[in-house]
N, C-alpha and C positions, 0 to 999 in steps of 0.2 A: 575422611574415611578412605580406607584402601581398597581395590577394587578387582578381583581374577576373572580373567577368561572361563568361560564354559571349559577350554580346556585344557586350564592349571588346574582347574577345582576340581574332573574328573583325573587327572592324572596324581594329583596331590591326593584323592581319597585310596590309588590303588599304592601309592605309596606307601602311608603311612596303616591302609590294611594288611598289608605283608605282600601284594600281589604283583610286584616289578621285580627287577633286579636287584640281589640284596644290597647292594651300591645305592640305590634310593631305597630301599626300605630301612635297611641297618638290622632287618633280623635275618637269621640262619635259613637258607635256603633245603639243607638236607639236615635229613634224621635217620641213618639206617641202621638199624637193629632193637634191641630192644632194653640196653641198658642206660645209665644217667645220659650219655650224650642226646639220647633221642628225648628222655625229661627235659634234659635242659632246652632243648630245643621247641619244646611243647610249653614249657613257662616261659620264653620267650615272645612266645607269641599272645598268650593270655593275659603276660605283663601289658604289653601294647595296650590292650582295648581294655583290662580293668574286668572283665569278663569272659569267662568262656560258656556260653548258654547250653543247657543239658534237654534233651528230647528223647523222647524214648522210642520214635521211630525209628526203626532199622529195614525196610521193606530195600531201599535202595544196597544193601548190603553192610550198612554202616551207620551206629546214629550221626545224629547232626555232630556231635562237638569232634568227633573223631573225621567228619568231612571235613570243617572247620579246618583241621591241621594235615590233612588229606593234599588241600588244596595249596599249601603253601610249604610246605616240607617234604622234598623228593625224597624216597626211600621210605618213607615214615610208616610203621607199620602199626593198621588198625589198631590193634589190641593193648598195644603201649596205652592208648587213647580209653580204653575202660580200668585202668587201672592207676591213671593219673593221683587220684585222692587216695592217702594210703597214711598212716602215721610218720612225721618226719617229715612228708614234703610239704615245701612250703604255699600249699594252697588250702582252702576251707571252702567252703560250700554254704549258700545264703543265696538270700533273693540281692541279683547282680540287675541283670536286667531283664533277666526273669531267673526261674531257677538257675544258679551257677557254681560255676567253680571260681574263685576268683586267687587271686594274689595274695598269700597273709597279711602281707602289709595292709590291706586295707581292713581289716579285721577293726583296727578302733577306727578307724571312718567311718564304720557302720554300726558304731553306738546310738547316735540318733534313730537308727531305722529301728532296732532292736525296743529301745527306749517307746517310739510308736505303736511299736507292735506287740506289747503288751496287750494291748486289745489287739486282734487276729482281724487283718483286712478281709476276708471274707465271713469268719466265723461269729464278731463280735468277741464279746467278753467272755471265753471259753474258759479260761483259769478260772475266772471267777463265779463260775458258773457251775465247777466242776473242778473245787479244790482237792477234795479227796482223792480223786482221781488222778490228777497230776502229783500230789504227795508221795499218792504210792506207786507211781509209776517210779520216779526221782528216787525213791527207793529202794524201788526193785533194780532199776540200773546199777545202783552204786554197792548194790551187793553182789547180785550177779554176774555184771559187767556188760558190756556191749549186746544191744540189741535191736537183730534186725528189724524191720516194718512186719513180716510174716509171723515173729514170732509175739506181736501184742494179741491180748485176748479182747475176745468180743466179738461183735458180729457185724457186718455189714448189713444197713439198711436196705430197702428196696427201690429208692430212688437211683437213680443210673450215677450220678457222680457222687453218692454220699458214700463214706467213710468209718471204720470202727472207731465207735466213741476213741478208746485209748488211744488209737494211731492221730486219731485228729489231734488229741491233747497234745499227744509227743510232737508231732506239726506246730501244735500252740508253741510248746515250751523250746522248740529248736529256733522259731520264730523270733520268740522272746529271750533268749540268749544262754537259756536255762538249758537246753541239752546241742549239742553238737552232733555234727554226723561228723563217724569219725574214719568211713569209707563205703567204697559201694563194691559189694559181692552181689556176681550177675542183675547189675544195675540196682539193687536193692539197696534201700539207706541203711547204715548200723547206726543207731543213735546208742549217743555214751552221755557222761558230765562233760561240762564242756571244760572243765580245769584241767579233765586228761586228755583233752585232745590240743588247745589251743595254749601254746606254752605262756606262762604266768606272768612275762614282760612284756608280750602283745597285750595280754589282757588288763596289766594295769595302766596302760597308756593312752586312754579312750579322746578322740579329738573332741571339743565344743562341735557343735552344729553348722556355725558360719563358718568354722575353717575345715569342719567334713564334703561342705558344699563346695567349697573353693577347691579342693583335691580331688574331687569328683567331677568337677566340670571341668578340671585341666586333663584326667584323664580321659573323659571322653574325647575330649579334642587332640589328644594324642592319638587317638584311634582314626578319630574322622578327618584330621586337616583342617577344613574348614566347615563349616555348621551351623545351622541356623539357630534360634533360640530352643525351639521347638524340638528338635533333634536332639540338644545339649539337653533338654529337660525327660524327653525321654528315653536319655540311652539308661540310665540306673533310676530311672520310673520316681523322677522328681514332683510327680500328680499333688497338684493342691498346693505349691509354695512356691509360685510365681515372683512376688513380689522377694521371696530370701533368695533366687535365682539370679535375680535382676539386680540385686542389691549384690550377691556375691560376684559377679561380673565386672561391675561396679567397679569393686575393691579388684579383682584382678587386674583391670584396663590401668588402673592407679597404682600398683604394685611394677609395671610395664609388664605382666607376662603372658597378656594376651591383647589384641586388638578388636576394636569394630573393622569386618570387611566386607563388600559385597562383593554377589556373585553376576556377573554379567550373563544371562540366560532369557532365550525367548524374550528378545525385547524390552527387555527391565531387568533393574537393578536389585538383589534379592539379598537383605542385612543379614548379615549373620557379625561370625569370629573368628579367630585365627591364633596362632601364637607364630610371635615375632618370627621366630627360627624357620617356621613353616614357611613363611612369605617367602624365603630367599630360596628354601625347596621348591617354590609352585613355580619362580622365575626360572631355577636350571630346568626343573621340566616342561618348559615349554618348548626347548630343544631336543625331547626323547622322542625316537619313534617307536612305540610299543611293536614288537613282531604281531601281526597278525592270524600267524596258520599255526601258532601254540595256544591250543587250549587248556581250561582249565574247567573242572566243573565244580558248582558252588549248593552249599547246602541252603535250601531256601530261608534256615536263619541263621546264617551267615551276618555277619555283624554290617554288610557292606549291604547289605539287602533289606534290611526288617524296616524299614523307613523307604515305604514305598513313593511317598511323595518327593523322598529325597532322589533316589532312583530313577524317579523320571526325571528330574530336572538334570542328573547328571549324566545320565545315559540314554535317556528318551524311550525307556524298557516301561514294560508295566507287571511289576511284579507283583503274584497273585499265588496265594497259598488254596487249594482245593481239598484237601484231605475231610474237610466237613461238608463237602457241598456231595450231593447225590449226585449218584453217577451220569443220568441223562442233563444235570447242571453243568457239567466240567466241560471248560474248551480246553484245558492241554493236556490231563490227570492227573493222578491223585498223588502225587509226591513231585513236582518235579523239577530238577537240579537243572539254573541258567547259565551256560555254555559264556565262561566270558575269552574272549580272544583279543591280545592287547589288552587295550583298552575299550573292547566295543562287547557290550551282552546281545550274542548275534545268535540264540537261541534257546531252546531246551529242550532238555530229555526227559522222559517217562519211566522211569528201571522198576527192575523188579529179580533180587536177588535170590536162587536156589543153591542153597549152599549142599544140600544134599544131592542133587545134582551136578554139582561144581559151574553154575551155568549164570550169570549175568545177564537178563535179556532186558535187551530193549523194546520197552511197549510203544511206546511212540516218542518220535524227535522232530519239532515245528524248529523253522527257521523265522529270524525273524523279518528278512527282507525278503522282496517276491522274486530276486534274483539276486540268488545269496552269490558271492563270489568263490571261488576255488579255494581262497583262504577262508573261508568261512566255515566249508567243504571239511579242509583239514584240518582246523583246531576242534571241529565238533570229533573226528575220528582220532585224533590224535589224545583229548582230554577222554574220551571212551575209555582207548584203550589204557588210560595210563590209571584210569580208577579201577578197572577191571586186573590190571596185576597187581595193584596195592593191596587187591580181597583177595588175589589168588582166585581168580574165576576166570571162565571161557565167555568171552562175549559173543550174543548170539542176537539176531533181529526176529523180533513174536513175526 
């Protein structure tokens, strides 16, 4: 088995996340203005990880998937980022690693998922449950044409996350491969037929199961560098098929296009994977020295973060989402973006954006050592300001 330092493993994951040099990343450092070059620079980056994860939080000035490209495309202007999914572009919308946008290509990779989900992971057997309902919804689309989530009828229950019957259906049947979205107007899903939105040579070329697993877990590892089993199974929410994960690996290690490798950490040796080409990136970057006083700020689901276990091991961070915890619970608050610099997460901020105002203020900024250095100092001020002119706002301290 092959074996990385603590700090190939972290400098290979800021790599192959987009967050070095584009000289070690390989993708587009800028994106400025607002036509195809700033798309292609945004599927770029989405290509990489296989997903770009969708939140509806904007409280920091900006949802997550538009931090997401925030952080790793200079010039790149928000609003590109809500109008990514549009007819034409080559990206579709499904459950990635949570809700996402992903790459067409993977559209028949995700025949198994689709195939599964004929019965609704939370819902149960909702088609079946409520055939008529989805008949005439499937109907009503393909007469009328696209429609948004506001405009299904019915009502919302009184329990706090429940749903209008119809909207849930249409959930069902977008789930089940029966309707597509086929863009988001002010983040709102339009669901259409999916024959008009997902062009009809994607659609007839659906992969088997073992070989959707095996393009799913080289993607993730395109994303991460190196990864442990655990990780690879949760970046596209591989839950309950252990044993076809293990088996698909398997057949990657024997194909030669991925290895067993560990990671040298805390004292012990930690198995994970690798793909060959990677290995010989983690060896040139053991000779990089990340600038330290350029910051950068990260959305807390950032694809380089959502795998807290992994985070600490590679950074010795402890990242921790607050948004649900009450407000006398929270030690850092309720949204808050980790300040990476180089390669070290040597904080985070608190934001809270006034667009009517024109005002980005900072509620509160913890460091993470008790004698932060001068560079630490300036990549926290310097990634401020550099999100704070991407929104077009005046940064200010509560």
């Amino acid at each position: 088995m092959r074996h990385l330092s603590l700090r190939q493993g972290r400098r290979l994951a800021l790599a192959r996340a987009g967050l070095l040099k584009r000289r070690w990343t390989g993708l587009p450092r800028a994106a400025s203005g607002t036509g195809r070059r700033a798309r292609r620079a945004a599927h770029a980056v989405i290509a990489r990880f296989g997903y770009l994860q969708l939140d509806t939080i904007s409280i920091a000035g900006a949802r997550s998937h538009a931090l997401v490209l925030l952080s790793r495309l200079d010039r790149f202007e928000p609003r590109v980022a809500e109008r990514l999914l549009r007819p034409g572009e080559p990206l579709f919308e499904y459950w990635g690693h949570e809700v996402s946008w992903l790459p067409l290509e993977l559209y028949p990779v995700m025949e198994f998922r689709r195939r599964d989900f004929r019965v609704h992971p939370w819902w149960g057997d909702l088609l079946g449950q409520h055939p008529r309902t989805a008949a005439a919804l499937l109907s009503r689309i393909e007469r009328e044409g696209p429609l948004r989530s506001v405009d299904l009828e019915g009502r919302a229950g009184s329990e706090m996350w429940s749903l209008k019957k119809a909207k849930r259906v249409a959930l069902a049947l977008w789930s089940a491969g029966d309707l597509a979205i086929r863009e988001r107007r002010g983040f709102q899903r339009v669901f259409d037929l999916t024959e008009r939105v997902i062009p009809a040579e994607t659609r007839r070329r659906p992969l088997d199961r073992a070989e959707a697993l095996r393009r799913l877990l080289l993607r993730s590892l395109a994303g991460h560098g190196w990864a442990s089993t655990g990780t690879l199974t949760a970046t596209f929410r591989l839950k309950g098929m252990a044993a076809e994960v293990r088996r698909a690996l398997e057949e990657l290690v024997d194909a030669g296009e991925v290895e067993p490798c560990s990671l040298e950490a805390g004292g012990r040796r930690h198995p994970g994977w690798i793909r060959p080409d990677d290995l010989d990136l983690a060896e040139r970057l053991e000779r990089v020295r990340p600038r330290a006083d350029r910051g950068v700020l990260l959305s807390p689901f950032d694809p380089l973060l959502w795998d807290r276990r992994r985070v600490e091991l590679l950074f010795g961070f402890h990242q921790v989402l607050e948004i649900y915890k009450p407000v006398p619970d929270r030690i850092y608050g309720y949204y808050c973006l980790p300040v990476l610099a180089g390669e070290r997460l040597v904080g985070r901020v608190d934001l809270k954006a006034n667009r009517a105002a024109g005002r980005l203020r900072v509620l509160r900024a913890i460091r993470e050592s008790e004698r932060p250095s001068a560079a630490d100092g300036e990549a926290e001020r310097t990634a401020l300001a550099r999100l704070a002119e991407a929104l077009g706002l005046q940064l200010s301290r509560a």
